[in-house]
Backbone as CSV, one residue per row, in Angstrom:
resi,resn,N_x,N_y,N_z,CA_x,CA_y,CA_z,C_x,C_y,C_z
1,UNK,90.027,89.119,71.341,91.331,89.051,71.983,91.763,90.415,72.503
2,UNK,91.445,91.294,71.953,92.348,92.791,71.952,91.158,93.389,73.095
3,UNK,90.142,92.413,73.614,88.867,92.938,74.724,90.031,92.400,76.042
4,UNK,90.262,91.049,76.053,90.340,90.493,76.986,91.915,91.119,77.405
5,UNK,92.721,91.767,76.176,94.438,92.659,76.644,93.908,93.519,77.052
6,UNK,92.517,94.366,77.170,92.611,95.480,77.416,91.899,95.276,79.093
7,UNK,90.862,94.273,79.208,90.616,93.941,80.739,91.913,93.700,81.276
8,UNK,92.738,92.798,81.209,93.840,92.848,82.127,95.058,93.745,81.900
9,UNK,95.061,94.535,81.278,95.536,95.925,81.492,95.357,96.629,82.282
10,UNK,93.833,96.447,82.081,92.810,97.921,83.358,93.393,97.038,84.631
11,UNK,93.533,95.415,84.498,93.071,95.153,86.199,94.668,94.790,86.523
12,UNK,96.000,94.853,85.809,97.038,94.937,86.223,97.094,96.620,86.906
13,UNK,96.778,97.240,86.019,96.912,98.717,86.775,96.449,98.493,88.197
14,UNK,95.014,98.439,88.034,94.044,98.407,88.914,94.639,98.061,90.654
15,UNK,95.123,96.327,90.348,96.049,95.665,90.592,96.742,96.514,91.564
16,UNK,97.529,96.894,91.187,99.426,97.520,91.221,98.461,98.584,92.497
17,UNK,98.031,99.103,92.040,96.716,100.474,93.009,96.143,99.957,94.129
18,UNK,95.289,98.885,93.827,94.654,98.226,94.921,95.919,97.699,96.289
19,UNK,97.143,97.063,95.764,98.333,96.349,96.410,99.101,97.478,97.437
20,UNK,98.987,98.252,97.140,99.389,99.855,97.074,98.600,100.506,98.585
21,UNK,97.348,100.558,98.528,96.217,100.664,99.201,96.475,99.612,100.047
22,UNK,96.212,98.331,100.054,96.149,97.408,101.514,97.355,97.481,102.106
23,UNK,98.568,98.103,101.366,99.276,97.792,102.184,99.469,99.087,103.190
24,UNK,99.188,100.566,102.992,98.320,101.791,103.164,97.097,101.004,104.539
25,UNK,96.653,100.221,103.951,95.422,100.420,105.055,95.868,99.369,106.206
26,UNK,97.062,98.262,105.866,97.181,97.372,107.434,98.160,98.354,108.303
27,UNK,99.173,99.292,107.127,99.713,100.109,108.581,98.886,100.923,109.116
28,UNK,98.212,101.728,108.174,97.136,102.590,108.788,96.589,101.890,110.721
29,UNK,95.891,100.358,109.937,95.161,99.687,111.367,96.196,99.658,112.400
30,UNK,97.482,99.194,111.676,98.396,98.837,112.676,98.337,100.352,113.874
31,UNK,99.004,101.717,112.770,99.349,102.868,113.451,98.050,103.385,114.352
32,UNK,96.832,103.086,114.281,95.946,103.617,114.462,95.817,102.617,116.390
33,UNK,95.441,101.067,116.226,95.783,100.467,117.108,96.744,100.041,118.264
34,UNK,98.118,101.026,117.693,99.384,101.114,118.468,98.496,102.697,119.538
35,UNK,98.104,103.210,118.665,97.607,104.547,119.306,96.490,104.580,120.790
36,UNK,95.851,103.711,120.101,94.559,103.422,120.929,95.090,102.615,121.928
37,UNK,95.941,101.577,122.068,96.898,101.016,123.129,97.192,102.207,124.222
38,UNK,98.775,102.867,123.721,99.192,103.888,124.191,97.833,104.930,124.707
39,UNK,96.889,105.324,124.299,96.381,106.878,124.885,95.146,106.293,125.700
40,UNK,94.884,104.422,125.945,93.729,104.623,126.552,92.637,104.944,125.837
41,UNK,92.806,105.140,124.319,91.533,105.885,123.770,90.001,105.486,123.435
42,UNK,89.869,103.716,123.699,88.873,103.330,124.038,88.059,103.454,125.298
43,UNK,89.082,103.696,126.572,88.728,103.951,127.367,88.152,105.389,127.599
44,UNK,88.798,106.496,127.458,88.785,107.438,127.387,86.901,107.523,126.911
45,UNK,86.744,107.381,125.542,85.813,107.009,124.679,84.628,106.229,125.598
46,UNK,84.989,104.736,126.237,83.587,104.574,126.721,83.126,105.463,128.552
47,UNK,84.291,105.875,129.221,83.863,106.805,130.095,82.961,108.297,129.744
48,UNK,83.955,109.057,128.497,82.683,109.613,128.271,81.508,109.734,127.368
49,UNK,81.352,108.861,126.817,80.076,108.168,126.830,79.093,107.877,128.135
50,UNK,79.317,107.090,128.753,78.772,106.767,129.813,78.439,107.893,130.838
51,UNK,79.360,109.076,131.212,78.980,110.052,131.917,77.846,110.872,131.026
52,UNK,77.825,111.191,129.591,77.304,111.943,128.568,75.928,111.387,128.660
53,UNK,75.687,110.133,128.954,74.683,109.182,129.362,73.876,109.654,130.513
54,UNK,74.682,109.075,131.432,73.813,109.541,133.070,73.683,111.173,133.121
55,UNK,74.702,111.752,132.780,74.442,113.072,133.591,72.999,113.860,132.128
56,UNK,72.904,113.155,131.122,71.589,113.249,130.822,71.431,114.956,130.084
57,UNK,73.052,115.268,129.874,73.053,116.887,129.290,74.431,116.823,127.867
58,UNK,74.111,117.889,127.497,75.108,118.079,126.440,76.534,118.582,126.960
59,UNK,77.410,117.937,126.130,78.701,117.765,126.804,79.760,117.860,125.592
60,UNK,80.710,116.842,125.825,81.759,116.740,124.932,81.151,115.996,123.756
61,UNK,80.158,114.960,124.174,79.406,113.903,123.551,78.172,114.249,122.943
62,UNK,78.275,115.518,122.787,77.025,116.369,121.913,76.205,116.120,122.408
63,UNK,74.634,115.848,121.539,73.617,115.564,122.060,73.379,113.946,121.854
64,UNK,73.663,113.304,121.566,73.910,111.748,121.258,73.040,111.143,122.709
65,UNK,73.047,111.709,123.353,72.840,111.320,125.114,71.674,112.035,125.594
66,UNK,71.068,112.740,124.759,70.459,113.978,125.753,69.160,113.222,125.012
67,UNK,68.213,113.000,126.231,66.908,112.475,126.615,65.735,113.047,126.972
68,UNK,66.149,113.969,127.985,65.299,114.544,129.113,63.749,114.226,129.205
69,UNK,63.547,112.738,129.380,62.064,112.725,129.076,60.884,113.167,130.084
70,UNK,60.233,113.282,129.548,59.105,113.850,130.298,58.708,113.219,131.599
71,UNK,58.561,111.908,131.994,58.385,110.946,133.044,59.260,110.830,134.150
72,UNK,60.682,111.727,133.745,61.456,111.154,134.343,61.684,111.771,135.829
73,UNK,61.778,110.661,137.022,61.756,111.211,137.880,63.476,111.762,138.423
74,UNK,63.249,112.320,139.581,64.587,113.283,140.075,65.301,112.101,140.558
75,UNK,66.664,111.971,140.211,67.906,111.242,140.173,69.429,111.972,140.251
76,UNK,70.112,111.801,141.676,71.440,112.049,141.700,72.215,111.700,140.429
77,UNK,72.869,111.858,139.339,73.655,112.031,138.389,74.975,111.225,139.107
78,UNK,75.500,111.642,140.055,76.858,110.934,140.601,76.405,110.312,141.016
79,UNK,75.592,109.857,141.978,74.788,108.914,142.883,74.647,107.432,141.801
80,UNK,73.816,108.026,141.021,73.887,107.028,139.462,75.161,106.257,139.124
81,UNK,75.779,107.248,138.694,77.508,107.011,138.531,78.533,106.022,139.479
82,UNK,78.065,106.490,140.797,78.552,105.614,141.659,77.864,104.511,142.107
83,UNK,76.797,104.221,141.601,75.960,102.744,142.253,76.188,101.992,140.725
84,UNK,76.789,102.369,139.868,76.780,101.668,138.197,78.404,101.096,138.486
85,UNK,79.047,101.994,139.232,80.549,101.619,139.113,80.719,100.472,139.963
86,UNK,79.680,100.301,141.233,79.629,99.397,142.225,79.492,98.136,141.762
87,UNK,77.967,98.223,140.769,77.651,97.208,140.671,78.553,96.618,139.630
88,UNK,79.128,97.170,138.776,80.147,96.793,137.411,81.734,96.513,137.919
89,UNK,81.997,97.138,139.011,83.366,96.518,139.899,83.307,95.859,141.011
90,UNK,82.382,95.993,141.717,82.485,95.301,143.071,83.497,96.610,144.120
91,UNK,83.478,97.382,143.323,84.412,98.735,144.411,83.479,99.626,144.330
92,UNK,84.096,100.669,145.785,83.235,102.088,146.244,81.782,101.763,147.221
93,UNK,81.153,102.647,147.225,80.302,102.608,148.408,78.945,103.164,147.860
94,UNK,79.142,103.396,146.130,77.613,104.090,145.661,77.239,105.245,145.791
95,UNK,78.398,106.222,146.311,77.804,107.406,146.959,79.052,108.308,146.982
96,UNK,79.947,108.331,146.125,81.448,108.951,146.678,81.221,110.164,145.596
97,UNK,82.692,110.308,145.090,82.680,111.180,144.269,83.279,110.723,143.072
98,UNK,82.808,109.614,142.360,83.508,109.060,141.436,83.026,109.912,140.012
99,UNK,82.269,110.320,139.973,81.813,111.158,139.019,82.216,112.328,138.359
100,UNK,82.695,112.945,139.996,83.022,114.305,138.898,85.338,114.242,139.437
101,UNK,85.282,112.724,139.941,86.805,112.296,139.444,87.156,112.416,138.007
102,UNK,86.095,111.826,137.257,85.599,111.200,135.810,85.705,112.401,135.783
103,UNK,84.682,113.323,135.685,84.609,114.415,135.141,86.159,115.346,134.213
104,UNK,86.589,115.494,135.759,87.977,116.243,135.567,88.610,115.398,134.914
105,UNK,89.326,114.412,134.843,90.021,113.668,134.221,89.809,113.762,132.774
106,UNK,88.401,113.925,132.628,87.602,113.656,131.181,88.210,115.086,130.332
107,UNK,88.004,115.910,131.245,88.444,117.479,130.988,89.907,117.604,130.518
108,UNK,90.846,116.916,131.230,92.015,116.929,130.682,92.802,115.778,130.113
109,UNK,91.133,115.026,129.381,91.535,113.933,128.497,93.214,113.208,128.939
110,UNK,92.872,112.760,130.153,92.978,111.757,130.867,92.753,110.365,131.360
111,UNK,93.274,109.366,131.180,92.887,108.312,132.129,94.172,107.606,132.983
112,UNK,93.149,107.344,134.586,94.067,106.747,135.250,93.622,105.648,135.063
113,UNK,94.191,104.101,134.998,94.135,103.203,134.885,93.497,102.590,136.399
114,UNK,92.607,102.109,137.135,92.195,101.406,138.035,91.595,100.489,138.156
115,UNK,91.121,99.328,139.525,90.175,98.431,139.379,88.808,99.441,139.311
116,UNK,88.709,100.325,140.127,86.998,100.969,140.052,87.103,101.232,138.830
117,UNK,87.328,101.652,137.930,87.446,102.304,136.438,87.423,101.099,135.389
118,UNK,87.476,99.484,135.774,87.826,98.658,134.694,86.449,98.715,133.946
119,UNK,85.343,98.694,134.279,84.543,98.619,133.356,84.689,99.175,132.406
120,UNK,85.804,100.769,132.010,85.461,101.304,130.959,86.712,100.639,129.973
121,UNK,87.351,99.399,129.944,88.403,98.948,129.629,87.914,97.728,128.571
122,UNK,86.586,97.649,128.789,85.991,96.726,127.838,85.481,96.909,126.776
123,UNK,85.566,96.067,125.739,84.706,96.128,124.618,83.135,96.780,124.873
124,UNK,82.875,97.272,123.563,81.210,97.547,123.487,80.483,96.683,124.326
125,UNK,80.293,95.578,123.486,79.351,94.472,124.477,79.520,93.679,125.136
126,UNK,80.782,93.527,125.661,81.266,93.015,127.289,80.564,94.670,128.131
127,UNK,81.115,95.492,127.712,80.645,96.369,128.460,79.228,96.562,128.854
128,UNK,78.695,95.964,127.928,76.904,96.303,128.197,76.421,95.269,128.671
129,UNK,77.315,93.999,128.303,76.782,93.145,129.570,76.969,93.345,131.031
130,UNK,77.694,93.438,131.585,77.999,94.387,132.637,77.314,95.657,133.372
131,UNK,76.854,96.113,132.022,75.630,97.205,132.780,74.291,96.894,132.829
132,UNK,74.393,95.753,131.892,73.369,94.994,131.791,72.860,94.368,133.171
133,UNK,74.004,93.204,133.563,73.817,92.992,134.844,73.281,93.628,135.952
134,UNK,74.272,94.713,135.857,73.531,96.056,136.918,72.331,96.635,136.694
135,UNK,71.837,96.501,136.056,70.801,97.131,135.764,69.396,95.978,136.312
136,UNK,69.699,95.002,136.198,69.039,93.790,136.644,68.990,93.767,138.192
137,UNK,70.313,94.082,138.978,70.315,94.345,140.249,69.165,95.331,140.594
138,UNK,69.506,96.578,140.069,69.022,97.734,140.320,67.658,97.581,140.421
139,UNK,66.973,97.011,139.306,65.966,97.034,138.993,65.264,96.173,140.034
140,UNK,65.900,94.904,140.580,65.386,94.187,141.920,65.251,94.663,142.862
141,UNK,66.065,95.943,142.958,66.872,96.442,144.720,66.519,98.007,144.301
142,UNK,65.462,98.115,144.344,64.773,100.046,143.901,65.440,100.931,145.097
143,UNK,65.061,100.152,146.242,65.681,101.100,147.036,66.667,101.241,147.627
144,UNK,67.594,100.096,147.770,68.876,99.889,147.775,69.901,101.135,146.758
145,UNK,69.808,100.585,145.863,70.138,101.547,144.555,69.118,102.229,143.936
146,UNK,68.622,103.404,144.635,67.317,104.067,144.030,67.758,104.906,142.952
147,UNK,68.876,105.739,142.970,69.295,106.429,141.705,69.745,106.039,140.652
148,UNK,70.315,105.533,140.609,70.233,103.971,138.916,68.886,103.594,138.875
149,UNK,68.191,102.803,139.923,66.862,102.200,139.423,66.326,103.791,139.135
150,UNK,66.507,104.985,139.378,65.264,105.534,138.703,65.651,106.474,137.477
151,UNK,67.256,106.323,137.120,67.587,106.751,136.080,67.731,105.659,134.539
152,UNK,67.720,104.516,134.979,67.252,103.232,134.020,65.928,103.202,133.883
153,UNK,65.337,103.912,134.585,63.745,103.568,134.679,62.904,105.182,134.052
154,UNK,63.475,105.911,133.681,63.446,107.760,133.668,62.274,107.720,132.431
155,UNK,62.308,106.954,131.590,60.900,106.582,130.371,60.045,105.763,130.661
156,UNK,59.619,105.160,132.008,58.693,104.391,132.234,57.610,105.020,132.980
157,UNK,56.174,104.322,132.530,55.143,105.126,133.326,55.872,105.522,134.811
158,UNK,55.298,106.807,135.401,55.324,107.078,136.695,54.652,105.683,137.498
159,UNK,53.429,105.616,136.701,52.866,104.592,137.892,53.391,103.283,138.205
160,UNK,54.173,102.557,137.389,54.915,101.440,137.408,56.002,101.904,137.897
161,UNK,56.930,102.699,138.242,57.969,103.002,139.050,57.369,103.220,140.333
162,UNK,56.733,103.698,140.619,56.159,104.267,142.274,55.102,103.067,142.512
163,UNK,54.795,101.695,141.638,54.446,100.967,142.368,55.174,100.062,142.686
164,UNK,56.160,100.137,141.706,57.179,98.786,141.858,57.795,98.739,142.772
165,UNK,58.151,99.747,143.119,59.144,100.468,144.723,58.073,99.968,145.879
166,UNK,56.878,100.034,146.038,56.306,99.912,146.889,56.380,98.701,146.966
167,UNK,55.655,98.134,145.572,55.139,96.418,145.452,56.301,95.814,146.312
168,UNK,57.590,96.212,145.984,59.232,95.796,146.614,59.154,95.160,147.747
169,UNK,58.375,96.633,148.509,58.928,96.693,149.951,57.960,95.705,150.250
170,UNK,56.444,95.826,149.800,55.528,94.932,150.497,55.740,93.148,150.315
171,UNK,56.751,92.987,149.441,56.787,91.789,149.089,57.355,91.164,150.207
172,UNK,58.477,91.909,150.590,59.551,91.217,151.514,58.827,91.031,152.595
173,UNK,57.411,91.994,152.930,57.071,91.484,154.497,55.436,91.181,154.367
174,UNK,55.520,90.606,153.595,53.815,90.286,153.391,53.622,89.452,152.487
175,UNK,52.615,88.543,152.928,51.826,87.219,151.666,51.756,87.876,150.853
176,UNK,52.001,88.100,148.998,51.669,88.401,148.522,50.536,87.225,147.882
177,UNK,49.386,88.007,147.606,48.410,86.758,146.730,48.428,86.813,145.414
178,UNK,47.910,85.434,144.271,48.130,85.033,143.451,47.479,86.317,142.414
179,UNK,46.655,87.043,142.979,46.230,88.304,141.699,47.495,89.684,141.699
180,UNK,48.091,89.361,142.745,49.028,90.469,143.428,50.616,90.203,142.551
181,UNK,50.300,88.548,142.938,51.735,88.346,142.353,51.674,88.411,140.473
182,UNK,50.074,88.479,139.921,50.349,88.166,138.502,50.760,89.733,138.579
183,UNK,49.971,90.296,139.053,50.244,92.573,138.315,51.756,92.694,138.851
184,UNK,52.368,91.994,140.187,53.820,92.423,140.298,54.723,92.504,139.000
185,UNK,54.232,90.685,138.090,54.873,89.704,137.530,54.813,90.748,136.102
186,UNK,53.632,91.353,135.999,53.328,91.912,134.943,54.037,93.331,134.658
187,UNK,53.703,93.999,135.690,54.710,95.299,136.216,56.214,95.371,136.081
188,UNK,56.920,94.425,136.369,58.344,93.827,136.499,58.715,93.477,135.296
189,UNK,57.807,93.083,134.317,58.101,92.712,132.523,58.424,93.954,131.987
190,UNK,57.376,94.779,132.179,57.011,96.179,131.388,58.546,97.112,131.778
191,UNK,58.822,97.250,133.311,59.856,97.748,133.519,61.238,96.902,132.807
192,UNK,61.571,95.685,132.928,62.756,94.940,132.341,62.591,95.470,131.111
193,UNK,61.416,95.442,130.157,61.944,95.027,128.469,62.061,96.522,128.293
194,UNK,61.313,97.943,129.308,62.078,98.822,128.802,63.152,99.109,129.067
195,UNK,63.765,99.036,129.934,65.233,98.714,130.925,66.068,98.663,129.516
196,UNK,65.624,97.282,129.174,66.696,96.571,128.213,67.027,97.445,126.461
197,UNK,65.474,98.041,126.517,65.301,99.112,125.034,66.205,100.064,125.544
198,UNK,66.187,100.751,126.551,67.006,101.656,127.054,68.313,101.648,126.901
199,UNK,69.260,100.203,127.406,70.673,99.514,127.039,70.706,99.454,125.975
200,UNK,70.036,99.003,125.266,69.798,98.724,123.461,69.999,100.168,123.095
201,UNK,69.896,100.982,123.089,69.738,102.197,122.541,71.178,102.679,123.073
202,UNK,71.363,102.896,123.972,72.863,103.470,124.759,73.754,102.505,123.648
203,UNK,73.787,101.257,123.435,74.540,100.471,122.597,74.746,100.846,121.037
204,UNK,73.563,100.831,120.608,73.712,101.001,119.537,74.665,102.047,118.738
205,UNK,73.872,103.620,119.994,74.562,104.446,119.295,76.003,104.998,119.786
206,UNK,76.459,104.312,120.689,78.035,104.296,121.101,78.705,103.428,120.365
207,UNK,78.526,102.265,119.557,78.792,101.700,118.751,79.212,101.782,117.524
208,UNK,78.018,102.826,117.170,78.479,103.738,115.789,79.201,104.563,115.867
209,UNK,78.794,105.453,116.905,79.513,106.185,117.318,81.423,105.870,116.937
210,UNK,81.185,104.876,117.717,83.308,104.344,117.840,83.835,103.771,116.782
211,UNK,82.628,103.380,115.682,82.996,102.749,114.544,83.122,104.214,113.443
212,UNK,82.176,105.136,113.938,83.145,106.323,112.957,83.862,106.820,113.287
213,UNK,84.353,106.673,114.400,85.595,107.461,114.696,86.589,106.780,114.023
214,UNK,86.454,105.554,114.345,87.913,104.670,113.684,87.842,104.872,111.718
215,UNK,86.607,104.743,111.791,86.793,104.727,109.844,87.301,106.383,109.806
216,UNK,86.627,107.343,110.842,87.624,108.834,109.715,88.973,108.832,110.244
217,UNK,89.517,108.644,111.249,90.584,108.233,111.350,91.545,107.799,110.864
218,UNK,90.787,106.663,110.041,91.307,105.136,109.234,91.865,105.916,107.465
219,UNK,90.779,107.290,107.529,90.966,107.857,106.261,92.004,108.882,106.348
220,UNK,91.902,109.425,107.659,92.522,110.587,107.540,94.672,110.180,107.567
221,UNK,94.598,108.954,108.613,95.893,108.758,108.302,95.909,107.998,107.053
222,UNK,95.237,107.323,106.435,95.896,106.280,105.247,96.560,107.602,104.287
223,UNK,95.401,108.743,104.039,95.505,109.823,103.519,97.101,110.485,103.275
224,UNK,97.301,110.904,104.689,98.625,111.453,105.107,99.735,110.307,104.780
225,UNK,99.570,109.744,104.153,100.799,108.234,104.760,100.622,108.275,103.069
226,UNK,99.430,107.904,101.740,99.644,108.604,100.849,100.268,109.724,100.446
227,UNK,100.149,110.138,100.869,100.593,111.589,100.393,102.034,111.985,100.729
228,UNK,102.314,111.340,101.992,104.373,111.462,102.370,104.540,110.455,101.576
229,UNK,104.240,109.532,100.869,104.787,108.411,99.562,104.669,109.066,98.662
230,UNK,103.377,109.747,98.327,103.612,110.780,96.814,105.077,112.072,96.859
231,UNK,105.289,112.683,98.303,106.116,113.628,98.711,107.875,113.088,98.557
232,UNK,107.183,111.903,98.661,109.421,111.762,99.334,110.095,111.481,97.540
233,UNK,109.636,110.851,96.919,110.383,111.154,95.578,111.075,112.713,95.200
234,UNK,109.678,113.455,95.325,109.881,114.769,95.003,111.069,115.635,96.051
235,UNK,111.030,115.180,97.057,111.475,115.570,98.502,113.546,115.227,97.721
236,UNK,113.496,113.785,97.185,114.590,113.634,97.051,115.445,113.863,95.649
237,UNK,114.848,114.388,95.349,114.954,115.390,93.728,115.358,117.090,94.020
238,UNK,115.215,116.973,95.259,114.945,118.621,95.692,113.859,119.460,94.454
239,UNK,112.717,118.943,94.272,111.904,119.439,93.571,110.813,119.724,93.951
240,UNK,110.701,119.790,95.573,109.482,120.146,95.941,109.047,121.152,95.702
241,UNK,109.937,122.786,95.871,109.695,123.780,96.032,109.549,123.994,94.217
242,UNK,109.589,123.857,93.740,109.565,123.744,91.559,108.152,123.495,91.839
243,UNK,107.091,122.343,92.395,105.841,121.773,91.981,104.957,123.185,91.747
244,UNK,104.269,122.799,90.550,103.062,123.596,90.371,101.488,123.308,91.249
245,UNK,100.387,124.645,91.435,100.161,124.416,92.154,98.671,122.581,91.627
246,UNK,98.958,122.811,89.890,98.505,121.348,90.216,98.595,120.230,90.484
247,UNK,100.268,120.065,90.947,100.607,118.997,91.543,99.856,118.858,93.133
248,UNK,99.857,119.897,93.703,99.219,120.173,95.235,97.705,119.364,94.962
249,UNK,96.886,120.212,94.291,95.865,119.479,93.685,95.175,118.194,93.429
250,UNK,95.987,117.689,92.930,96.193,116.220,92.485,97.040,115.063,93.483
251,UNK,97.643,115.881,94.324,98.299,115.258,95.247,96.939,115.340,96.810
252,UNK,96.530,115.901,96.989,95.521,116.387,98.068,94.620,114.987,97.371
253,UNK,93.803,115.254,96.274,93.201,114.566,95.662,93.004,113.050,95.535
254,UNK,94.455,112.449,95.152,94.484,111.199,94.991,94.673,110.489,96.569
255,UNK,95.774,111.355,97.147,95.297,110.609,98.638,94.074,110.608,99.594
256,UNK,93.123,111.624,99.219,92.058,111.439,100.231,90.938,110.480,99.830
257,UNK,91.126,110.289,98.142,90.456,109.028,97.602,91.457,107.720,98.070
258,UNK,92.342,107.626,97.677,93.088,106.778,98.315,92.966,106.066,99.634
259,UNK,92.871,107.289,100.387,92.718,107.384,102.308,91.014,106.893,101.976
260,UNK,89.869,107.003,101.502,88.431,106.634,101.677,88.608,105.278,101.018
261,UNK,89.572,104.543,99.660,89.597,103.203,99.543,90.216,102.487,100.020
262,UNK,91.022,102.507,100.932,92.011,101.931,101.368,91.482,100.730,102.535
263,UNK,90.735,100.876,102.859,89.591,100.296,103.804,89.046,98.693,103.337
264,UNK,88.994,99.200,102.318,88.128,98.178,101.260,89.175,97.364,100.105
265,UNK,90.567,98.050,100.362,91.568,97.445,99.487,91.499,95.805,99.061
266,UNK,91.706,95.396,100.847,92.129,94.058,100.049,90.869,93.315,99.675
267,UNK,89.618,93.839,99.759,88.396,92.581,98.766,88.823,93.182,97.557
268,UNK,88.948,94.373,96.999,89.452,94.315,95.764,90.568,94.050,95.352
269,UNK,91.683,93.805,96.087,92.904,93.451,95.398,92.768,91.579,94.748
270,UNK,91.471,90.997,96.111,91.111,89.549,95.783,89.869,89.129,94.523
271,UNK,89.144,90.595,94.370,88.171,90.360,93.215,89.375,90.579,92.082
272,UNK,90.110,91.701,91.983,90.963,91.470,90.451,92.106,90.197,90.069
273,UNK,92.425,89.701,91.615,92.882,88.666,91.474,92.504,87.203,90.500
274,UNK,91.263,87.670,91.434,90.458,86.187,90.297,89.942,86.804,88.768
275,UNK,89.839,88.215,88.045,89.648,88.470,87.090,90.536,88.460,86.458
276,UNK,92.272,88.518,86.798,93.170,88.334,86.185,93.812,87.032,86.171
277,UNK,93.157,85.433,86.848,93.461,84.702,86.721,92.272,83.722,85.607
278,UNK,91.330,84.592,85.659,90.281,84.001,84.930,90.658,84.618,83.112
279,UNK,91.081,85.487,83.471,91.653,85.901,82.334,93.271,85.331,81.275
């Protein structure tokens, strides 16, 4: 008996802590998502990404982006930029200066809201379907859009890029024959599934990417939002300036553990639930 007072002791505390925490972590989401509304900051986020991408150098976006592979042939950077925005809006001409618009804007962590710009307004993988698409264009239309097709294409043999471009042109004005059309058929695989490893990879790690931003985020305000709840008692005692410095200590302390569980609150506020009803 005196086992089972002392489990629901621990898990009333526990309890009271955990209740404490979720409610810490839905304003947290809330304050955090009011934010990202207001500043554009997904957007912000998948533009530069995407430039950190094409322009293929270290940037704001570290090295997360930086490739430089050996195969890769010479590709306009804006040219890129602007035949991706084409094919993902249906605006521009493939060839402007939408790039280093982006650029500056990016610089003074900026966004203007537009139709040419909606692609960067989407989710992760709405978004990559979308480039996905384009990339499918591109990859049909080499010379139409030669700087996308050869910056989607920048890890593929040389010789399958400089034949595919050709194979292209000869298709449109010539019989192709049945041994011609299997190596096109074959050529055209090899380029798609790396195409698609290529998107796969840009995905993945922009993904994580945005998912840690939001979890330190997620810690750093639950943290602060702890810690002005540990403050305002003291605040209204006029006893702040009295605290020793191990209250500072212990106060730093419990909210940044606090701010790292707070995330995870409510499965535990629902596991002690059922240990204190089983109890």
């Amino acid at each position: 008996m005196s086992i089972l007072d002392s489990i629901n002791h621990i898990s009333d505390y526990l309890l009271k802590y955990a209740i404490t925490l979720a409610a810490v972590a839905a304003l947290t989401m809330a304050l955090l998502e009011a934010w990202k509304k207001l500043f554009d900051t997904m957007a912000k986020f998948n533009r530069r990404s995407i430039l950190g991408w094409i322009q293929d150098e270290k940037g704001k976006s570290g090295k997360h982006y930086l490739v430089k592979a050996k195969n890769s042939r010479d590709y306009v950077p804006n040219k890129a930029y602007a035949q991706l925005l084409l094919l993902t809006t249906g605006l521009g001409d493939g060839n402007g200066d939408d790039m280093q618009m982006s650029v500056d804007l990016d610089k003074a962590s900026k966004y203007d809201r537009s139709l040419e710009f909606a692609l960067f307004e989407l989710e992760i993988d709405r978004l990559m379907g979308q480039i996905q698409d384009a990339s499918d264009v591109a990859l049909n239309n080499p010379a139409i859009y030669q700087d996308l097709f050869l910056f989607l294409t920048r890890s593929a043999l040389k010789e399958d890029v400089e034949e595919w471009q050709r194979d292209v042109k000869q298709s449109m004005s010539a019989q192709v024959s049945d041994d011609n059309r299997k190596e096109l058929a074959d050529r055209y695989a090899r380029l798609k599934q790396l195409v698609r490893r290529h998107l796969d990879s840009f995905q993945i790690v922009t993904a994580m990417r945005w998912r840690e931003w939001n979890q330190f985020y997620a810690i750093v305000v639950g943290a602060l939002l702890l810690a002005i709840a540990q403050l305002i008692p003291e605040i209204q005692k006029g006893a702040l300036s009295q605290m020793e410095p191990s209250f500072w200590v212990n106060l730093i302390g419990s909210s940044l553990f606090g701010g790292m569980l707070a995330p995870v609150a409510k499965d535990l506020v629902d596991a002690l639930g059922k240990v204190k009803s089983r109890g």
